[in-house]
C-alpha positions as CSV (number, residue, x, y, z in Angstrom):
1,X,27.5,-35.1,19.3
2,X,23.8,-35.3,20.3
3,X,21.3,-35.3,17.4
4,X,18.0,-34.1,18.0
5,X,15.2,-35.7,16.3
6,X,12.2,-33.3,14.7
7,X,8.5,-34.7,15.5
8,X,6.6,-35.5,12.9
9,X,4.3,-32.4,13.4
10,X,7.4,-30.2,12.3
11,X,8.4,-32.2,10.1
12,X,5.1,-31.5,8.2
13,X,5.1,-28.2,8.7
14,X,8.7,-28.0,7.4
15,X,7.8,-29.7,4.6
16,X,4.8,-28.1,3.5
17,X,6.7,-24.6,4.7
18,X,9.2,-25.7,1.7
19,X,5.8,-26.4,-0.9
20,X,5.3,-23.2,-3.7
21,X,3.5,-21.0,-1.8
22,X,1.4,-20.4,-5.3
23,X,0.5,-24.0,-5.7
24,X,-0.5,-24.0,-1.9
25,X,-3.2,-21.3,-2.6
26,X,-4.5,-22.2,-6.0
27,X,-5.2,-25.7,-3.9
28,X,-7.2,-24.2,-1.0
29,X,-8.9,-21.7,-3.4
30,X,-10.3,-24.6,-5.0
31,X,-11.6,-26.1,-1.9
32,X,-13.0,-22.7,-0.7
33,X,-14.5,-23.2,-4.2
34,X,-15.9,-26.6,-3.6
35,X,-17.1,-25.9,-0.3
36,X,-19.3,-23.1,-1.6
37,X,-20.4,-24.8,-4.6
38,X,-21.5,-27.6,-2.4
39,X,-23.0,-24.9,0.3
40,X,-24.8,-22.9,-2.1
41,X,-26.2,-26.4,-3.7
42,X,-27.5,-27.7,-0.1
43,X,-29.3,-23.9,0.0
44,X,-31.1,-24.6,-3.1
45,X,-32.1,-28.0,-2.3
46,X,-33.3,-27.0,0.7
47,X,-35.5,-24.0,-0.4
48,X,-36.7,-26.4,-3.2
49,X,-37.6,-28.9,-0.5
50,X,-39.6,-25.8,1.5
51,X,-41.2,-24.7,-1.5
52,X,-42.4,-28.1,-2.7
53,X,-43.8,-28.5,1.4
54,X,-45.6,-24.8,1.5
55,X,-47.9,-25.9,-1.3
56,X,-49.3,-28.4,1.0
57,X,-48.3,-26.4,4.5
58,X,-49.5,-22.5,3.7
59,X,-53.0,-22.3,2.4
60,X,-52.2,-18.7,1.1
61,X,-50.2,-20.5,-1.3
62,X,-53.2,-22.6,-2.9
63,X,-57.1,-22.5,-3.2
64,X,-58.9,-24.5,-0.4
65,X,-60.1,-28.1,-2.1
66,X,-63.4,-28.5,-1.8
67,X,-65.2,-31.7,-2.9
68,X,-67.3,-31.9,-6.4
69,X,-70.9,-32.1,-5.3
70,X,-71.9,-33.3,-8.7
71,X,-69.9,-36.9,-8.0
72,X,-70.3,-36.7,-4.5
73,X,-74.3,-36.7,-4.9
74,X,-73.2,-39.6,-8.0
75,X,-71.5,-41.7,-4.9
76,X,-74.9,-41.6,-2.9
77,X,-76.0,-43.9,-6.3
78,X,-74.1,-46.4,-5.8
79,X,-74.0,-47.0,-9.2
80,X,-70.5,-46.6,-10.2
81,X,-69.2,-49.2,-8.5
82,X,-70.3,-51.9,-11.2
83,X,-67.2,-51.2,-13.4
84,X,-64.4,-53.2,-15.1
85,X,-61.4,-51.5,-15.3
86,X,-58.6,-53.1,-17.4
87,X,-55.2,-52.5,-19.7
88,X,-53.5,-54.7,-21.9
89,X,-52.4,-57.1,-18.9
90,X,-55.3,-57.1,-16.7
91,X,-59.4,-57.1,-15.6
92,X,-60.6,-55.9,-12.4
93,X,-64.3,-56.1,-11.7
94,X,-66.0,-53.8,-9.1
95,X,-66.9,-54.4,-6.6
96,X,-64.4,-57.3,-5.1
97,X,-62.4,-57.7,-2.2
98,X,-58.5,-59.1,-2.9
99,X,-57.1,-61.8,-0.5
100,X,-54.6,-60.5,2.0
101,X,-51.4,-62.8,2.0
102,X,-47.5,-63.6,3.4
103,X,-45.7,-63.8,-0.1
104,X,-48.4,-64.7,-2.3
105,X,-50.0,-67.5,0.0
106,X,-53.1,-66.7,2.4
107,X,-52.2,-67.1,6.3
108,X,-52.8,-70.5,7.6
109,X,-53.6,-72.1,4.5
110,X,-52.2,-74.5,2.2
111,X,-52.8,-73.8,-1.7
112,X,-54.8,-77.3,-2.1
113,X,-57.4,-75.7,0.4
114,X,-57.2,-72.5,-1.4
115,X,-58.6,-74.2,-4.6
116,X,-61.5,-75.9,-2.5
117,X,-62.5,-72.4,-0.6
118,X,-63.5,-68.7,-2.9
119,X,-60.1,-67.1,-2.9
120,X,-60.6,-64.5,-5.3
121,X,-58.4,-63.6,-8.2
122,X,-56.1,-60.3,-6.6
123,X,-53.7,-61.1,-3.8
124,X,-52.2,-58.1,-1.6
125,X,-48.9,-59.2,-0.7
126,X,-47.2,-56.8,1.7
127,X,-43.2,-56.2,1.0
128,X,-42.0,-57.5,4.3
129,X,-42.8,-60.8,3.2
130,X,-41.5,-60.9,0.2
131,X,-37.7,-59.6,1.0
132,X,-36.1,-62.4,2.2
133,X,-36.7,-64.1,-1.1
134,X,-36.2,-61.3,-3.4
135,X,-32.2,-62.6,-4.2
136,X,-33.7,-65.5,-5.1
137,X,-36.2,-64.4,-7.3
138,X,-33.7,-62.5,-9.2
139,X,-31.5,-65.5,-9.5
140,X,-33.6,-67.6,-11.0
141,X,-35.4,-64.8,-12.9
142,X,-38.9,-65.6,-12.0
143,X,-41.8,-63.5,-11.3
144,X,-43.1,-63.6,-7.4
145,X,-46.5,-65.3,-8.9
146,X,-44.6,-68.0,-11.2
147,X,-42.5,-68.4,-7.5
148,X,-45.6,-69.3,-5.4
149,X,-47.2,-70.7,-8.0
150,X,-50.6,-68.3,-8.2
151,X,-52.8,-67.6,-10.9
152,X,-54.0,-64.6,-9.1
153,X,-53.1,-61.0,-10.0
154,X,-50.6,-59.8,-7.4
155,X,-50.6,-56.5,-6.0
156,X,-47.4,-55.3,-4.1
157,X,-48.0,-53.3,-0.9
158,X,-44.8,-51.5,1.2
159,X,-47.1,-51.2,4.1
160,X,-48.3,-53.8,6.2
161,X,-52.2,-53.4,5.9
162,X,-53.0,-56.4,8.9
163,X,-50.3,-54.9,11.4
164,X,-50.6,-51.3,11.4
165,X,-47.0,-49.9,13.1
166,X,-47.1,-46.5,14.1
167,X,-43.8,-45.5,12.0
168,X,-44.0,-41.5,13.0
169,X,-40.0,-41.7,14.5
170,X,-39.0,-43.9,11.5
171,X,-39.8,-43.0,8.2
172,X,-37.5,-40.1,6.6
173,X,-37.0,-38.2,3.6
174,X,-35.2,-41.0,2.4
175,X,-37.5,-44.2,2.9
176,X,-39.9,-46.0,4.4
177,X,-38.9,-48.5,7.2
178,X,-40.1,-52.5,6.8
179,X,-40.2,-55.1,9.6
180,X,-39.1,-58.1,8.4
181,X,-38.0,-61.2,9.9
182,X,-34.4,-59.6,10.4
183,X,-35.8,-56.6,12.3
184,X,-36.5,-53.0,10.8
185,X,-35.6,-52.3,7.4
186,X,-34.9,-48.8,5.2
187,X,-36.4,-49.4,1.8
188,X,-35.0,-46.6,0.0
189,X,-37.8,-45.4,-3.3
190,X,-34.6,-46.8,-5.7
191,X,-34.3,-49.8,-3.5
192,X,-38.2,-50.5,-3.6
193,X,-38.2,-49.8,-7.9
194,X,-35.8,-52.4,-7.8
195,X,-37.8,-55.0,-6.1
196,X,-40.9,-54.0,-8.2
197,X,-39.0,-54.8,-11.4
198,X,-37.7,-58.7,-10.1
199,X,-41.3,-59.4,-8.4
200,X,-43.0,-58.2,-11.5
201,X,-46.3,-57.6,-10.0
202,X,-49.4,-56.7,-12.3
203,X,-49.7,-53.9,-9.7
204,X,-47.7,-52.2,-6.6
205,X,-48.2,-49.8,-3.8
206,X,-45.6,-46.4,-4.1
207,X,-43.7,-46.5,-0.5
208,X,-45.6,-44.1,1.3
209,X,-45.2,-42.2,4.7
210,X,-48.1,-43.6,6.6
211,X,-48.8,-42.5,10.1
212,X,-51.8,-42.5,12.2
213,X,-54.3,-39.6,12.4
214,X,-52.9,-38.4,15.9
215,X,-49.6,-36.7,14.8
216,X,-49.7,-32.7,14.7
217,X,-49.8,-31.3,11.3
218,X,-46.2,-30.1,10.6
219,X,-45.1,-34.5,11.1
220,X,-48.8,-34.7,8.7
221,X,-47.1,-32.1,6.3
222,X,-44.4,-34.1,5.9
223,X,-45.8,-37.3,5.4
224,X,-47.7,-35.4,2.4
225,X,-44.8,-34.3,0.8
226,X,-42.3,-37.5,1.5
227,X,-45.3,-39.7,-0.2
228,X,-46.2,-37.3,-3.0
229,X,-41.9,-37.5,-4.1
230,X,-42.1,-41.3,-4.2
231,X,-45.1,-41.3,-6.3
232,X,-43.1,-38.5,-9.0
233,X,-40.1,-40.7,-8.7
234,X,-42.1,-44.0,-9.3
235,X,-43.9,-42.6,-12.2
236,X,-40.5,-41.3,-13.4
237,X,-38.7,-44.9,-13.2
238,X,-41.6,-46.4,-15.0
239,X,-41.8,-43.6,-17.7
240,X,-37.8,-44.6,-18.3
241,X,-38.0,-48.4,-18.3
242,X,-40.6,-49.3,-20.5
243,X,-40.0,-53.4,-19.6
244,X,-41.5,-52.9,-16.4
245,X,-45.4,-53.6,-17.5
246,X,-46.7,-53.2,-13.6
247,X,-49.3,-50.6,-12.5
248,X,-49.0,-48.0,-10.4
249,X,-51.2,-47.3,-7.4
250,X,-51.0,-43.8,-5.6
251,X,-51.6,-43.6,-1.7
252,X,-53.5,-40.6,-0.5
253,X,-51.5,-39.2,2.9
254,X,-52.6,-36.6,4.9
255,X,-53.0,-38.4,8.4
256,X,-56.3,-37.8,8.4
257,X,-56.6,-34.2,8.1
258,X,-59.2,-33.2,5.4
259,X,-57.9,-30.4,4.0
260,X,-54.1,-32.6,3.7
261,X,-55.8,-35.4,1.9
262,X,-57.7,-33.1,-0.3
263,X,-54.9,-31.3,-1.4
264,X,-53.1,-34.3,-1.5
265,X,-55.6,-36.3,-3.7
266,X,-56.2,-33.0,-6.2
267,X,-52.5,-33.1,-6.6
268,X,-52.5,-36.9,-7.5
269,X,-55.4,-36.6,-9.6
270,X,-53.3,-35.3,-12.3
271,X,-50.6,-37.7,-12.2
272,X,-50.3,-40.6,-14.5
273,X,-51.2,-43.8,-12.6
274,X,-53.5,-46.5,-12.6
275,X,-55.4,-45.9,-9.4
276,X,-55.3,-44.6,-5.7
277,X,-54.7,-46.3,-2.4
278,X,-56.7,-45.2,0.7
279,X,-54.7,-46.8,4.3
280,X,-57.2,-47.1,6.7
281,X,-54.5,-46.3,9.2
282,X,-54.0,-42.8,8.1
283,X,-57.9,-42.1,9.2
284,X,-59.3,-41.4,12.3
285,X,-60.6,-44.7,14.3
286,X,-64.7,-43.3,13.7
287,X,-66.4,-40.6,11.5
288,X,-64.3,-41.4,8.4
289,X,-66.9,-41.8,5.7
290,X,-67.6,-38.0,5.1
291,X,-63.9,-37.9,4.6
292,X,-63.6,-40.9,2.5
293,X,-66.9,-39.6,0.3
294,X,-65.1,-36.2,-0.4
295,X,-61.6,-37.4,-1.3
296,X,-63.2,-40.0,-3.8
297,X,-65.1,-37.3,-5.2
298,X,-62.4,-35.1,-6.5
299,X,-60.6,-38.5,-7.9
300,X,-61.4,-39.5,-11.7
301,X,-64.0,-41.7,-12.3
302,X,-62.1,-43.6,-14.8
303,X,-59.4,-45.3,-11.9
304,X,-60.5,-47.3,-9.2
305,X,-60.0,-46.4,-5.6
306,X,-59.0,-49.1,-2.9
307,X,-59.1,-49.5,0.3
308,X,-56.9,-51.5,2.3
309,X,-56.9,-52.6,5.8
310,X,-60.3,-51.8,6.8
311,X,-61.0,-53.3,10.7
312,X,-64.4,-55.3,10.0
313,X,-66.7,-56.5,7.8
314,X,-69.1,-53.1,8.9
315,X,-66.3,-51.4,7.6
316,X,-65.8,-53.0,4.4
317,X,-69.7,-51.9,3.7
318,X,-68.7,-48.6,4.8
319,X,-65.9,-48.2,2.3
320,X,-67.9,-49.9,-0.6
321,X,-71.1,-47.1,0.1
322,X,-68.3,-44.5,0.1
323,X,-67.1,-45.0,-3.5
324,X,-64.4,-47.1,-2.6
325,X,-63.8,-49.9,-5.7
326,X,-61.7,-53.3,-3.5
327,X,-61.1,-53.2,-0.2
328,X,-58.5,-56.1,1.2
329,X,-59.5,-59.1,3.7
330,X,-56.7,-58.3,6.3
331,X,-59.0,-58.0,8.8
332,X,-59.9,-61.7,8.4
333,X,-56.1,-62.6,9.9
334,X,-56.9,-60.7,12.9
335,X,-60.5,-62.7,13.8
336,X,-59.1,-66.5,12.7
337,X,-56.0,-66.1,15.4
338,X,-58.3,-64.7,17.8
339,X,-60.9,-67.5,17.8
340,X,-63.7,-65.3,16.0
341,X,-66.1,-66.6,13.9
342,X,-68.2,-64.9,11.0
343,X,-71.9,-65.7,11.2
344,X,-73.7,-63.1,10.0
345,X,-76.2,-63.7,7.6
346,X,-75.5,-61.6,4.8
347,X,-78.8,-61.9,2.7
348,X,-80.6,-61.4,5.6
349,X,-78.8,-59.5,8.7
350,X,-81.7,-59.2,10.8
351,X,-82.0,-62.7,11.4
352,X,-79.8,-63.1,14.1
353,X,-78.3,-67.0,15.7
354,X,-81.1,-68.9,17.1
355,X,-80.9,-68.0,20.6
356,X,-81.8,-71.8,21.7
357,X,-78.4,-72.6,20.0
358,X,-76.4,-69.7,22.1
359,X,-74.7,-70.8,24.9
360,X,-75.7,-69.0,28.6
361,X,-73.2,-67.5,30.3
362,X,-74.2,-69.1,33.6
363,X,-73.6,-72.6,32.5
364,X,-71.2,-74.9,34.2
365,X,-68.7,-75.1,31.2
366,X,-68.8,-71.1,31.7
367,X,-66.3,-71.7,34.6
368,X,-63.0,-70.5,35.2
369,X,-60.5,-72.8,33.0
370,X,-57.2,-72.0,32.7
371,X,-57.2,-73.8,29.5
372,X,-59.2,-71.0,28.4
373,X,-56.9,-68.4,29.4
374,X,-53.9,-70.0,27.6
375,X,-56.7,-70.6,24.2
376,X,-56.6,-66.5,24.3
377,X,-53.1,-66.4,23.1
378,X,-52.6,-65.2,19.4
379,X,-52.2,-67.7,16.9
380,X,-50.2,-65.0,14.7
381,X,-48.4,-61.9,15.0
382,X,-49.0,-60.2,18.6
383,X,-51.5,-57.7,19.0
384,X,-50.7,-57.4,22.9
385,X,-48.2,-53.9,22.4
386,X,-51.8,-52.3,23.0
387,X,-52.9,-54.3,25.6
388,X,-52.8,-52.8,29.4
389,X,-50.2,-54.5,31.5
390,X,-52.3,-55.6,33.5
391,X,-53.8,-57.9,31.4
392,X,-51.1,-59.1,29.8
393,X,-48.7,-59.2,32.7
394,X,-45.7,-57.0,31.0
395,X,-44.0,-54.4,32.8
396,X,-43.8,-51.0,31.8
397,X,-39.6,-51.2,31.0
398,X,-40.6,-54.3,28.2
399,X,-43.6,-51.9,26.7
400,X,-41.1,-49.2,26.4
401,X,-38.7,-50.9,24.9
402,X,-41.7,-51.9,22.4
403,X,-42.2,-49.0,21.8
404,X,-38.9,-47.3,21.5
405,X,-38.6,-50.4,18.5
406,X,-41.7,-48.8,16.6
407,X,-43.5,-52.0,18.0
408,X,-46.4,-50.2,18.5
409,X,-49.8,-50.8,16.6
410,X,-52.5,-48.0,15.4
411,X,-55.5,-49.3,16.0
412,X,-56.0,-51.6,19.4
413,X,-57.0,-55.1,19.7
414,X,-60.6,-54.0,20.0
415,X,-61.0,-51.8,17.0
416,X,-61.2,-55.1,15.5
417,X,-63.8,-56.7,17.0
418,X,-66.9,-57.3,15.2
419,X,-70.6,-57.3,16.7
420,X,-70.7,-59.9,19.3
421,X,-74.0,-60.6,18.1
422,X,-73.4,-61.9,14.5
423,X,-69.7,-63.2,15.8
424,X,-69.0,-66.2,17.9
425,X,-65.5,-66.0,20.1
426,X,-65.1,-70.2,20.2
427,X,-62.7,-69.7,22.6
428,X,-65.1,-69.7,25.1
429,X,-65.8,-72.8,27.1
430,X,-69.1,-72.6,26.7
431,X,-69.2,-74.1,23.4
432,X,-67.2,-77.4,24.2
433,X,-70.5,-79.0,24.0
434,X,-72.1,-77.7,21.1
435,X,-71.9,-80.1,18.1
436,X,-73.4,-78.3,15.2
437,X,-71.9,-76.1,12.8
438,X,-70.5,-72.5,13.2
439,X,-73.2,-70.9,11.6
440,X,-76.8,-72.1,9.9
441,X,-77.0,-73.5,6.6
442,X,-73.2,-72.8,6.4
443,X,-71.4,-74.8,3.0
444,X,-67.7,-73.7,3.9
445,X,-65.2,-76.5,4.2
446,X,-65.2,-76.4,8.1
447,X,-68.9,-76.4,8.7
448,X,-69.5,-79.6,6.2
449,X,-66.9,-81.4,8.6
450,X,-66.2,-80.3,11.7
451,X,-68.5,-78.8,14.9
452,X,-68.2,-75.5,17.0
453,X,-67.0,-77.8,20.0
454,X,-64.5,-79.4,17.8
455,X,-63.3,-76.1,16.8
456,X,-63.5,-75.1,20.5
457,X,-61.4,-78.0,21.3
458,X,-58.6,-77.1,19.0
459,X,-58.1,-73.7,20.3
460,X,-57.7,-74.2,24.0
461,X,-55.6,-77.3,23.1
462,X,-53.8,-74.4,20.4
463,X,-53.4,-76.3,17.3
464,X,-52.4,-75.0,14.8
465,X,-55.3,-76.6,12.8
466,X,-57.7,-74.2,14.6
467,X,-56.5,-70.8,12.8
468,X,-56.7,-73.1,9.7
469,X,-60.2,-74.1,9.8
470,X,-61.7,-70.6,10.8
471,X,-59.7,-68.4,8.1
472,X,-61.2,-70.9,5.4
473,X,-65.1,-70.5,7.2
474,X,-64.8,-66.0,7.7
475,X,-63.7,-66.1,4.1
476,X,-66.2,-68.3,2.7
477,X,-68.6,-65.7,4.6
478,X,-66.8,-62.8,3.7
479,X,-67.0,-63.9,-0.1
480,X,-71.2,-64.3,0.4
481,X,-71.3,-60.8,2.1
482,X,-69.5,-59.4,-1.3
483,X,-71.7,-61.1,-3.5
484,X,-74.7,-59.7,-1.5
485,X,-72.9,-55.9,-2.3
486,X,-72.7,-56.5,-5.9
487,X,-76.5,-57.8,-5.7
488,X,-77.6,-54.6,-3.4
489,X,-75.6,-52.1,-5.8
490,X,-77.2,-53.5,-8.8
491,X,-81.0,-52.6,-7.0
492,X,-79.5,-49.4,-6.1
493,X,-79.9,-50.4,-2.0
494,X,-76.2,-50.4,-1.0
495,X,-77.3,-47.3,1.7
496,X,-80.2,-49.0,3.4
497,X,-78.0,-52.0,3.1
498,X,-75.4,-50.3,4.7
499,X,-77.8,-48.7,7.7
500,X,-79.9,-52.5,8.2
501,X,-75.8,-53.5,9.1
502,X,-75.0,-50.5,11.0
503,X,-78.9,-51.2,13.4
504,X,-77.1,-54.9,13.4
505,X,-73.5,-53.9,14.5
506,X,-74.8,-51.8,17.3
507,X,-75.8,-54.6,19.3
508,X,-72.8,-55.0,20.1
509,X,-72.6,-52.9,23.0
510,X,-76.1,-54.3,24.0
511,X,-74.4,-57.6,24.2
512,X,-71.4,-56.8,25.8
């Protein structure tokens, strides 16, 4: 007798044929049930969401912003910026600039040269350097400044101030994406809390949706309204957990559209936090200071208002005459692996180098070396995504794939450049010669022992000493240019100050 064998598929159709057709419906009424509670909760969120973004997106919604021309015509003073904010924890005295530096410690330099050279008493320490060491931290239940052993105040910031990505494809509603040394990272806002309570800083950056002033405005919407939740939900987590004693510092989005950052900073001006962060990558490359003047104006007085990674020192002036409090020295990174060095003459800008000391072009060390080509090579991170192919020999398939990796920065190699006229590129061969120091009456560490040809001689032969010796000269310069600030605020000249520079830095093209 043949027996016939039922497949499994009938076999569960038997079986669930043979089920209490009662029980069978109470159960898929209760996932209909589910379903549409589930449904009707993604609805709500979702007309929450659009509701929270048309405050910011539909201008019928709120009243235009306009700036408070009683502080802005206050900002034209100067005046305010001598100020001393502090809590129960901390001092900050206006105005200052605050080191830029990988995990605590300032590119290129050791913590025994630190001590010798003016390092300042704020370090901006960007979160990509810190998150391979945040398991350990937690471990051993130290503070990131017991960890690197710093007496300076530590300010913790999610972007990365001296390499601007463009992050428009990568950042979502729910984080902000970090490249660190394994790649790009999604730092969630509970992820980030987390590493703000085990690094303890005295301050920290919210995560923040920064993107460059090109987008269109609906991807410039959203960046308002991502950043603005992360600020809610860090004040919330900090409002909870009354251990964590660090400071909260608002940034202002808006990719540079004034009416965005308006609303946006009106909106922040009411929240509970110790000050408010302006990215210099959200503005437009030129004609920010307008912008910059009316934003600050419609912030309280009683908070300071930084700005960090401004491109030069031009631009540090800039942000200080627009009512900025600190501004950040990330820019210095970006002239030490370049070969640039500082010699402006802060006290008295006019007075440019001796021209009997400036090399001429035509001379016979200005030849073609190809020692000097290989000296042009970036001592640090690689600003060449920007850089035509032609010039730095890449193919279009590599600079795609850059791209499509979000290797792609802001602002261009140039952007950076200072005046040519008050900066010396000691890459050139034309300074092998030339055994003086970097600049005139110069007291810096490098300039009371070493010569613009040694210097010269280092970076074509790309030692890593080079880097070393000209991060500790731009900030001893950088330092002097701050202390003339606080002297030209004090006389009330920080704006003729501020246009003597501007005469100065237009040289540039005259010497180009």
């Amino acid at each position: 007798m043949m027996v016939t064998k039922r497949s499994p598929e009938k076999q569960i159709s038997v079986t669930n044929g043979n089920a209490n057709p009662a029980k069978r419906l109470k159960v898929e009424k209760d996932e209909n049930n589910k379903t549409a509670i589930q449904s009707q909760a993604v609805l709500e969120k979702n007309k929450s969401k659009k509701r929270n973004e048309s405050i910011l997106i539909n201008p019928e919604l709120e009243v235009k912003i306009e700036p408070d021309e009683t502080r802005r015509s206050q900002l034209n003073s100067s005046s305010h910026l001598i100020r001393k904010f502090e809590n129960e924890h901390f001092t900050l005295n206006s105005p200052d600039i605050f080191s830029h530096t990988h995990c605590g410690q300032v590119p290129h330099v050791t913590t025994d040269l630190c001590s010798t050279s003016v390092n300042g008493e704020v370090s901006i320490v960007p979160l990509h350097s810190v998150l391979s060491c945040v398991k350990v931290l937690e471990k051993l239940n130290k503070s990131l400044a017991d960890f690197v052993r710093t007496s300076n105040k530590i300010v913790l910031n999610p972007f990365n101030s001296s390499e601007p990505y463009d992050l428009t494809s990568f950042n979502d509603q729910l984080g902000m994406s970090v490249w660190g040394k394994g790649g790009r990272k999604k730092i969630t806002s509970k992820e980030y809390l987390g590493i703000v309570e085990i690094c303890q800083p005295e301050m920290f950056v919210s995560l923040s949706d920064v993107v460059p002033s090109s987008v269109n405005k609906k991807r410039a919407n959203k960046s308002c309204y991502r950043t603005l939740q992360w600020v809610n939900e860090a004040i919330t987590y900090l409002s909870d957990n009354s251990t964590v004693t660090s400071r909260l510092l608002a940034p202002i989005p808006g990719s540079g559209d004034r009416q965005l950052m308006m609303k946006s900073a009106n909106l922040l001006a009411s929240r509970q936090v110790f000050g408010y962060v302006i990215e210099r990558a959200t503005l437009p490359v030129e004609g920010w200071e307008d912008l910059v003047k009316d934003i600050v104006s419609i912030l309280p007085d009683s908070r300071p208002v930084f700005m960090l990674g401004v491109l030069n020192e031009m631009e540090m002036v800039k942000a200080y005459n627009c009512g900025c409090h600190f501004v950040d020295s990330s820019f210095l990174l970006h002239f030490s692996n370049k070969g640039q060095a500082m010699v402006l003459n802060s006290a008295n800008p006019t007075q440019l180098p001796d021209p009997s000391k400036q090399p001429d072009s035509s001379s016979e060390e200005a030849t073609n070396d190809s020692s000097s080509e290989e000296a042009t090579k970036d001592f640090g991170p690689s600003l060449a995504e920007n850089v035509p192919s032609e010039v730095t020999g890449e193919n279009e398939d590599k600079k795609k794939k850059k791209r499509e990796t979000g290797k792609v920065l802001i602002f261009k190699p140039e952007h950076y450049m200072p005046s040519k006229s008050i900066t010396l590129d000691l890459v050139s061969p034309v300074y092998t010669r030339q055994f003086c120091k970097i600049a005139e009456n110069c007291e810096c560490f490098t300039c009371q022992r070493h010569t613009r040809g040694y210097v010269n001689h280092l970076l074509i032969t790309r030692e890593l000493l080079a880097p070393t010796l000209l991060m500790l000269h731009n900030t001893y310069h950088v330092r002097n240019l701050v202390n003339t600030v606080k002297d030209k605020v004090e006389r009330g000249d920080l704006a003729k100050y501020k246009e003597t520079l501007d005469e100065v830095f237009k040289l540039k093209d005259s010497h180009s």
